[in-house]
Every structure is written in structure tokens, then in C-alpha cells.
C-alpha positions as CSV (number, residue, x, y, z in Angstrom):
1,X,43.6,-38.3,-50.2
2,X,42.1,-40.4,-53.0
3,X,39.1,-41.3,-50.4
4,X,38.4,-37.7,-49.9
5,X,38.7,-37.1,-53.9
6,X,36.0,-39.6,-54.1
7,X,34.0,-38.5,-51.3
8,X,33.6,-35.0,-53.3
9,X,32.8,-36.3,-56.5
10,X,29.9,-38.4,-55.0
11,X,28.8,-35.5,-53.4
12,X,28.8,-33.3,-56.5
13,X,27.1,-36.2,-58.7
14,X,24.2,-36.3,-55.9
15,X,24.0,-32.6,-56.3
16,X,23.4,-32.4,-59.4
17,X,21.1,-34.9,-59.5
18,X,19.3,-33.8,-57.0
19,X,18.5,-30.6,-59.0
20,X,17.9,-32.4,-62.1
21,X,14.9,-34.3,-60.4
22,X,14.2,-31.1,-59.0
23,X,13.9,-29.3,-62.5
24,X,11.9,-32.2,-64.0
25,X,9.1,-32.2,-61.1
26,X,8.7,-28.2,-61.6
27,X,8.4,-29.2,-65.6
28,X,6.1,-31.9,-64.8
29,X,3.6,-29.8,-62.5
30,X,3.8,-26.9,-65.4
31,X,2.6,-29.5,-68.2
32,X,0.1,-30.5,-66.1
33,X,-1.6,-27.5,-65.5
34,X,-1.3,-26.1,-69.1
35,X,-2.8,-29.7,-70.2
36,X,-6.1,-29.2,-67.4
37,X,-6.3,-25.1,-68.4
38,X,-6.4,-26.6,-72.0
39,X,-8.5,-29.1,-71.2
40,X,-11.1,-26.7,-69.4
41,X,-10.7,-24.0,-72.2
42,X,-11.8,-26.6,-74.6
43,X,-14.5,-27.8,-72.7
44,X,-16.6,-24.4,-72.3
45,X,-15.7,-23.7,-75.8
46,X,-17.1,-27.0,-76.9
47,X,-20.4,-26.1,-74.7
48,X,-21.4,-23.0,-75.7
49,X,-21.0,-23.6,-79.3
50,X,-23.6,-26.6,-77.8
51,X,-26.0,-24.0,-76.5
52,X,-25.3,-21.5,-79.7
53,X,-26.3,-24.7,-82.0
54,X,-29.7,-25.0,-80.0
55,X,-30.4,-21.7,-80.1
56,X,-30.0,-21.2,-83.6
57,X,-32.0,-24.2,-84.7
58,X,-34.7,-22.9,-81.7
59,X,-34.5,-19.2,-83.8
60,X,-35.1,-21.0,-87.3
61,X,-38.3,-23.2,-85.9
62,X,-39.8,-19.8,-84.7
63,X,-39.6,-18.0,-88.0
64,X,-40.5,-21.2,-89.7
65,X,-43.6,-21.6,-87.4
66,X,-44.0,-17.6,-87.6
67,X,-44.3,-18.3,-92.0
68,X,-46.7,-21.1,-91.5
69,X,-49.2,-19.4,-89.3
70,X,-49.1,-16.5,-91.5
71,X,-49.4,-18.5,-94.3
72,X,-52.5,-20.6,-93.0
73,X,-54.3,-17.7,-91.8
74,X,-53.6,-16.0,-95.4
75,X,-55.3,-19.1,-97.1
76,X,-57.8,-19.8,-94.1
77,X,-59.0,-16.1,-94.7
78,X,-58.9,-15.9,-98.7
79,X,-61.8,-16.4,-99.3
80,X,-64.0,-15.4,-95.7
81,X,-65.3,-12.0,-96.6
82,X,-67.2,-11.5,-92.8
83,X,-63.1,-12.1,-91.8
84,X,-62.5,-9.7,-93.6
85,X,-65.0,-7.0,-92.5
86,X,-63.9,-7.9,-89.2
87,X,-60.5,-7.4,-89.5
88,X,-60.6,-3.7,-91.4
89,X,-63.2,-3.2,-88.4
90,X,-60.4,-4.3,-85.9
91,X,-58.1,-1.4,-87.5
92,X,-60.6,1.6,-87.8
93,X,-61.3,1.2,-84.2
94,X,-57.6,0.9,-83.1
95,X,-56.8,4.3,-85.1
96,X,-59.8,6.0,-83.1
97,X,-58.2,4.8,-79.9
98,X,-54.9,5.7,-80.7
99,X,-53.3,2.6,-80.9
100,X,-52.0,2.6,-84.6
101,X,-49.2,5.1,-86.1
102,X,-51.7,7.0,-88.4
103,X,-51.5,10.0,-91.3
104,X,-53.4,12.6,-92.7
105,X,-53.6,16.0,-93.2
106,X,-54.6,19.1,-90.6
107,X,-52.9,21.3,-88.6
108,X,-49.4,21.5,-86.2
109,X,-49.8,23.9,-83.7
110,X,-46.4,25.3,-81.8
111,X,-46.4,27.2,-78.2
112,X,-43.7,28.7,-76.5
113,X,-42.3,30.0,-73.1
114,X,-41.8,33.7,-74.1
115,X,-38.0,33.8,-73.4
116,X,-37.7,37.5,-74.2
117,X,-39.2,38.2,-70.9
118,X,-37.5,38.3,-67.5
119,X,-38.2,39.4,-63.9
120,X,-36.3,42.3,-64.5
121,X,-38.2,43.7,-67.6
122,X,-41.6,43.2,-66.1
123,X,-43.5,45.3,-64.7
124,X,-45.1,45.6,-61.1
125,X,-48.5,44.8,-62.1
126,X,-47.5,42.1,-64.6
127,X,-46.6,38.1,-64.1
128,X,-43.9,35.8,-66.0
129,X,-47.0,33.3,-65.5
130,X,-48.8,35.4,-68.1
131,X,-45.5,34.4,-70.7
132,X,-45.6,30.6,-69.9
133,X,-47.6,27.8,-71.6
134,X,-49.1,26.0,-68.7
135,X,-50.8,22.6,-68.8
136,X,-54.1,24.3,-69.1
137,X,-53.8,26.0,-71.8
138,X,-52.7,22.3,-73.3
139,X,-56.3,21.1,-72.4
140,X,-58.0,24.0,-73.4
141,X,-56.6,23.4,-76.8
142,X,-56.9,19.7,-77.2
143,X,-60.4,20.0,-76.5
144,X,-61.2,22.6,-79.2
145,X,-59.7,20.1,-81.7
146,X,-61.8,17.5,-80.5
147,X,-65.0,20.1,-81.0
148,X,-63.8,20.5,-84.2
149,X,-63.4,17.1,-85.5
150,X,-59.6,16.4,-84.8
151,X,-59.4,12.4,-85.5
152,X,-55.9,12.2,-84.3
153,X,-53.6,14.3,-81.9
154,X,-50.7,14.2,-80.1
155,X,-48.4,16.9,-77.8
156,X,-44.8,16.3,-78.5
157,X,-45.8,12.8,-79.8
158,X,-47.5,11.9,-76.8
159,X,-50.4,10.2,-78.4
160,X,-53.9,12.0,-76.4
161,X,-56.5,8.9,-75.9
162,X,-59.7,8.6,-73.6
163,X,-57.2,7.8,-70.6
164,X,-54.4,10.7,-71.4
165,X,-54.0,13.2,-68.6
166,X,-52.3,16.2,-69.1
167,X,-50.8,17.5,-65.6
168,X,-48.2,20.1,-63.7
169,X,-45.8,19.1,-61.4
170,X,-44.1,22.4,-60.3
171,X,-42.9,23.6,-63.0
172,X,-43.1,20.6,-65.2
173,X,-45.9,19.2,-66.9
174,X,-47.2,15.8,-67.8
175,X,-48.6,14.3,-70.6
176,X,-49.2,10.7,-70.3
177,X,-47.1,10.3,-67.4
178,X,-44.0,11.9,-69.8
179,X,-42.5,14.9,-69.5
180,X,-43.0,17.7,-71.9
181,X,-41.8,21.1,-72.1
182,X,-41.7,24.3,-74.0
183,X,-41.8,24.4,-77.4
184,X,-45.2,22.4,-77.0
185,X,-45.8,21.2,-80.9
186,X,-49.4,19.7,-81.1
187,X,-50.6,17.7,-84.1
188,X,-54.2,17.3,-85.4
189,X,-55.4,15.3,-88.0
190,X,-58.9,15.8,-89.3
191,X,-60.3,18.4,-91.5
192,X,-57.6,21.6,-92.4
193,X,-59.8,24.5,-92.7
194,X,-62.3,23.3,-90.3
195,X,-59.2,23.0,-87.7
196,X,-57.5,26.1,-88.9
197,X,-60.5,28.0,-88.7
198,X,-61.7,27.1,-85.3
199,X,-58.4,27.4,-83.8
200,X,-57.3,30.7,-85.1
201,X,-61.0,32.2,-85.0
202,X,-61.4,35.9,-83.6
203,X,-61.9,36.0,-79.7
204,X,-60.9,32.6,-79.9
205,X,-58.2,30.5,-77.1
206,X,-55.1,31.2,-79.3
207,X,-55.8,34.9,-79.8
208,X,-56.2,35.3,-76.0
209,X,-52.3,33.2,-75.4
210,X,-50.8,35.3,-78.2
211,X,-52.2,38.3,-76.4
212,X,-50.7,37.1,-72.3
213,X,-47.3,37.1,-74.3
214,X,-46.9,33.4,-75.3
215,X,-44.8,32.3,-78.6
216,X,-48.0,31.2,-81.0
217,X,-48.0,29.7,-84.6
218,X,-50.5,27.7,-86.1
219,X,-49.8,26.4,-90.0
220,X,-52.0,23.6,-91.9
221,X,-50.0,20.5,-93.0
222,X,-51.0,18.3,-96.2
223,X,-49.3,15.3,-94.7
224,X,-48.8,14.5,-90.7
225,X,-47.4,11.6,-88.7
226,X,-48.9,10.8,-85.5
227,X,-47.3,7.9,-83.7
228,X,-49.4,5.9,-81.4
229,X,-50.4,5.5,-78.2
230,X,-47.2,3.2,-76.3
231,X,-48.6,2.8,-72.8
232,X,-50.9,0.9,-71.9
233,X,-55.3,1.3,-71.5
234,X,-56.9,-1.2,-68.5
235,X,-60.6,-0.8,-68.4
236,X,-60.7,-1.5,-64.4
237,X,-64.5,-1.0,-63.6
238,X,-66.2,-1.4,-67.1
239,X,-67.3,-4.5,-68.6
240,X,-69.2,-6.2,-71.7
241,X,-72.7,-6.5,-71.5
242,X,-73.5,-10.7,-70.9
């Protein structure tokens, strides 16, 4: 009896045991991934506050480089009055191309689809074409600003330089590659009466849309904002003369 009393007791005690060694492994393997998860946490913290560093000390040489040049061409030009010349040169010609944001005084002209007018309501002899702004009527009026002296314009801040086109697709029209539509505000900087006056003269392009049924007002403007030309010009054929 006492043999099979001991018998049990080993057998417990090896039990036991056994799941203690069992326990400890599990506890073992746990630590060890927490420790490499740690371990790898800390290591791609520790590298991109690396890379952060560098690119902050890369920022502050820029704008310190970015000071000094502006600096040295400050002092380099101080004194150099054919620089000078040059430069305010340099800027007249980019706000005739259209490639500066520029101001001045003229006249904003506003078209609109007539939206009073439906199918229903017209007429059998009459057109919804004749109520529409269309992108001719767009050209037809930028180029009577130019023959009046417009320095600046622009069709729903589409700057209009030498390469602007001003197209229909359908039903939708183009300027600059950008799509426009109705109302159609066009800005002109230049001289106010002489725009005003050729614009809204008797017999003249805007009399004849007001009369088709289009939405017209023309107003002068002491002060107006024409931003400049964001595309891009490529002279592709032309060249400087050797």
C-alpha cells in the first residue's frame, strides 16, 4: 500500500513540474518577443528621427544659401545702374506677356447665357443659340480691347497671351485649354473711357449681343487684378537672330 502511496505522489510531483517548466517556457518565448518588438520599435524610431535631423539641417543650409545669394546679388547690383535698367526691362516685358499678376484701372465686362429663355417659350423662327455666349463672341471681344489699347486681359482669370486660344467643345468652351462657362467676366486694363467707349459704342459688338438676347453689363473699374498667365509659352519654330 505504502509503495503505491509513493508511486502517486511521484507521479503528482512530476506533474506539476512538468507544467511549471511548461509555464516558464511560454513566459520565456513572451519576453522574448516583447524584448525584439521593443527592440525593432526603437530602432525605426531612432532612424527616422536620423533622417528628420538631416533634413532639417539640409532645410536650414537652403534658406541660409537662399539669404546669401540674395544678399550678394543685392550688393553685387548696388551700385550697377545698366543692372538695373536691365532688370525693370525684364519686368515691363513680362507684364506685356502676361507673365506677372498686374493692376490698373479699365473695365470688367460680364456675359451671360440668357436663362429666362427656354425651348418652350421660343418661337418657330427663333434659336436658344441666339441667347447663348459662344466662344466667338469671346474673340470678337478680346480683340476690340486689344484695338483699343487693353494692356492686360483675362476671361474668368484665364490670362489671354499671344499663344491663348479660345475654343468650343460641344457645348463647352476653352480658354487656355480651361474650361469656362457662363457668366463669362472679362477684365481689361488700359485706358477707362477709351475701353468703355469703344466697347459700348452705337452699332458696336455688345449692342448687337444685347440685342440676340444675351445677359450684357459693361462697368469701368478704378482698380483691377489680373493674375498671370500659369501655363506655359514654348517658341517651337522661332529663334534669335545670330
Amino acid at each position: 500500500m505504502k509503495k503505491k502511496q509513493v508511486w502517486i505522489t511521484l507521479g503528482l510531483m512530476c506533474l506539476i513540474l512538468t507544467m511549471c517548466i511548461a509555464i516558464q517556457i511560454r513566459t520565456i518565448g513572451s519576453t522574448n518577443s516583447t524584448v525584439s518588438q521593443t527592440l525593432t520599435d526603437d530602432s525605426l524610431r531612432d532612424e527616422v528621427l536620423m533622417w528628420k535631423e538631416r533634413y532639417d539641417n539640409a532645410l536650414e543650409e537652403l534658406e541660409n544659401s537662399e539669404k546669401e545669394l540674395t544678399q550678394i546679388r543685392e550688393e553685387a547690383t548696388q551700385d550697377n545702374s545698366d543692372y538695373i535698367s536691365k532688370e525693370e526691362q525684364i519686368r515691363e516685358n513680362n507684364m506685356l506677356l502676361g507673365l506677372t499678376d498686374v493692376t490698373g484701372s479699365g473695365i470688367i465686362i460680364t456675359l451671360r447665357d440668357n436663362s429666362n429663355v427656354t425651348a418652350d417659350s421660343l418661337s418657330a423662327l427663333d434659336s436658344i443659340d441666339y441667347y447663348l455666349v459662344h466662344d466667338m463672341d469671346l474673340r470678337t471681344i478680346v480683340n476690340e480691347l486689344k484695338n483699343a489699347g487693353a494692356e492686360a486681359i483675362s476671361i474668368n482669370d484665364q490670362r489671354i497671351v499671344q499663344t491663348t486660344s479660345i475654343t468650343c467643345e460641344g457645348v463647352i468652351i476653352q480658354v487656355n485649354g480651361e474650361t469656362v462657362g457662363s457668366p463669362f467676366t472679362i477684365k481689361a486694363i488700359g485706358s477707362t473711357e477709351l475701353l468703355y467707349g469703344s466697347l459700348t459704342r452705337p452699332g458696336g459688338y455688345i449692342e448687337a449681343l444685347e440685342n440676340t438676347g444675351v445677359i450684357v453689363e459693361v462697368k469701368k473699374a478704378d482698380k483691377i487684378d489680373i493674375n498671370k498667365f500659369s501655363g506655359v509659352i514654348n517658341a517651337q519654330y522661332m529663334k534669335t537672330v545670330q
